[in-house]
N, C-alpha and C positions, 0 to 999 in steps of 0.2 A: 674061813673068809666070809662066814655068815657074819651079817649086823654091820658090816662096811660098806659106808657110803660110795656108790658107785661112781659117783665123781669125784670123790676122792681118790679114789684105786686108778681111775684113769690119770689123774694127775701126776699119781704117785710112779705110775708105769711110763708116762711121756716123759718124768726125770728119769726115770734110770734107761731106758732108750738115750735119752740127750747124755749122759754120761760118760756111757759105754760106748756108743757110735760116735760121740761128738765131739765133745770134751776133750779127748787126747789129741785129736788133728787139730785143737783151738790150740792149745799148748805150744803142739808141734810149729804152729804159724808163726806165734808168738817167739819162741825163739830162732827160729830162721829171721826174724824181724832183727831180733834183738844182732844175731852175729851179722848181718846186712848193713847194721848201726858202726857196728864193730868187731870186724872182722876178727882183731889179736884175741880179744876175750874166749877165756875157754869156757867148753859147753857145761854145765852140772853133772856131776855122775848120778848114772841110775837109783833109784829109792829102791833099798831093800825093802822085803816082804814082814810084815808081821803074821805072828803066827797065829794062824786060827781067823785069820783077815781074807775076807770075800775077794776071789779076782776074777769071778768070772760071770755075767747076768744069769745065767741060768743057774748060777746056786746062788745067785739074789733072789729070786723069784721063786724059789721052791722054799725060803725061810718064810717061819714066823713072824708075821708081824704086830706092832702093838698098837690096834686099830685106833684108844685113845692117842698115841703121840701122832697120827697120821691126822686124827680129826682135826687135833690141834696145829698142824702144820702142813696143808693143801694152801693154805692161804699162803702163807711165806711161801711154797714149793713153786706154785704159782707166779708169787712176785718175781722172787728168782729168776723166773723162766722168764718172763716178760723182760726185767732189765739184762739178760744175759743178750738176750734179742735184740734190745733196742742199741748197747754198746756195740752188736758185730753191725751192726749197721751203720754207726758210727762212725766204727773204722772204715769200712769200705767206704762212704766219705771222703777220710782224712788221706786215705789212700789215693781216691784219684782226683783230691786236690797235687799231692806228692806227687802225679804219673805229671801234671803240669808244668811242674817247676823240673824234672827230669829226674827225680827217685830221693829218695832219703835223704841222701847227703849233700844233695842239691834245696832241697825243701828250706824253709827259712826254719830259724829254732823253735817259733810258737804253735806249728804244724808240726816239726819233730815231737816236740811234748806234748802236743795234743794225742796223738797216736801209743806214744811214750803210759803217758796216763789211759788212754781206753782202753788198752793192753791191760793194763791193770786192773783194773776198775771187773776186767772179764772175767781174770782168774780167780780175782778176789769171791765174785758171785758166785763161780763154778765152785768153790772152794768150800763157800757158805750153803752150797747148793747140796754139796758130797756130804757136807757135816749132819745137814737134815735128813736126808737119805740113811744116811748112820743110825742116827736118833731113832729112825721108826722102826728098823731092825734089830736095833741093839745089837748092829755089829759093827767093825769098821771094815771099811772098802779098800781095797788097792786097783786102781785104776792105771794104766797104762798110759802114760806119759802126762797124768794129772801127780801135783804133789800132796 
């Protein structure tokens, strides 16, 4: 871990915290949202494991890393984090414009899709967020209720 920029390594360590701790109860929201919308729709089955695939932070954090792909990517790791932040804020927004009009399915359609879309817009980061995290391990992740 000698010759690693130490704010990078903090970066590096706020995303795999945000992850692990976080990440999966966004998911989780997100489809209680989604069956809320629509209750008949059936849920996704579970993502099997790959094998040789990280599932747990503490044998993230005890791997090798490749301190150039880290160099190279604090700055995206970073952005990430910031837009993952500014979308859950969003939502809670579009959420208690929604708690006004009386829930979801009360909400007019342009509020349903707004909600609809930042929903997205979250996973999609978290997603992009997990791939970079990947990247600097060279390994991939199985995260817990992330796909």
């Amino acid at each position: 871990m000698t010759g690693i920029d130490p704010i990078s390594l903090a970066v590096l360590t706020k995303a795999i915290d945000f992850l692990f701790d976080e990440a999966g109860k966004i998911y989780h929201e997100h489809r209680m949202s989604k069956k809320q919308a629509n209750p008949t729709r059936e849920s996704p089955s579970a993502t099997s494991h790959s094998e040789g695939a990280i599932t747990l932070k503490e044998e993230l954090t005890n791997l090798n890393l490749n301190s150039l792909a880290l160099q190279d990517s604090a700055r995206e790791i970073e952005h990430c984090m910031t837009l993952i932040h500014q979308y859950r804020h969003n939502r809670r927004l579009v959420e208690t414009q929604m708690a006004m009009h009386g829930g979801f399915i009360y909400a007019p359609l342009p509020l349903q899709n707004q909600l609809r879309n930042t929903e997205l817009e979250i996973e999609s980061w978290i997603t992009h967020l997990k791939e970079i995290v990947e990247e600097v391990f060279g390994s991939s992740l199985v995260i817990p209720g992330i796909k």
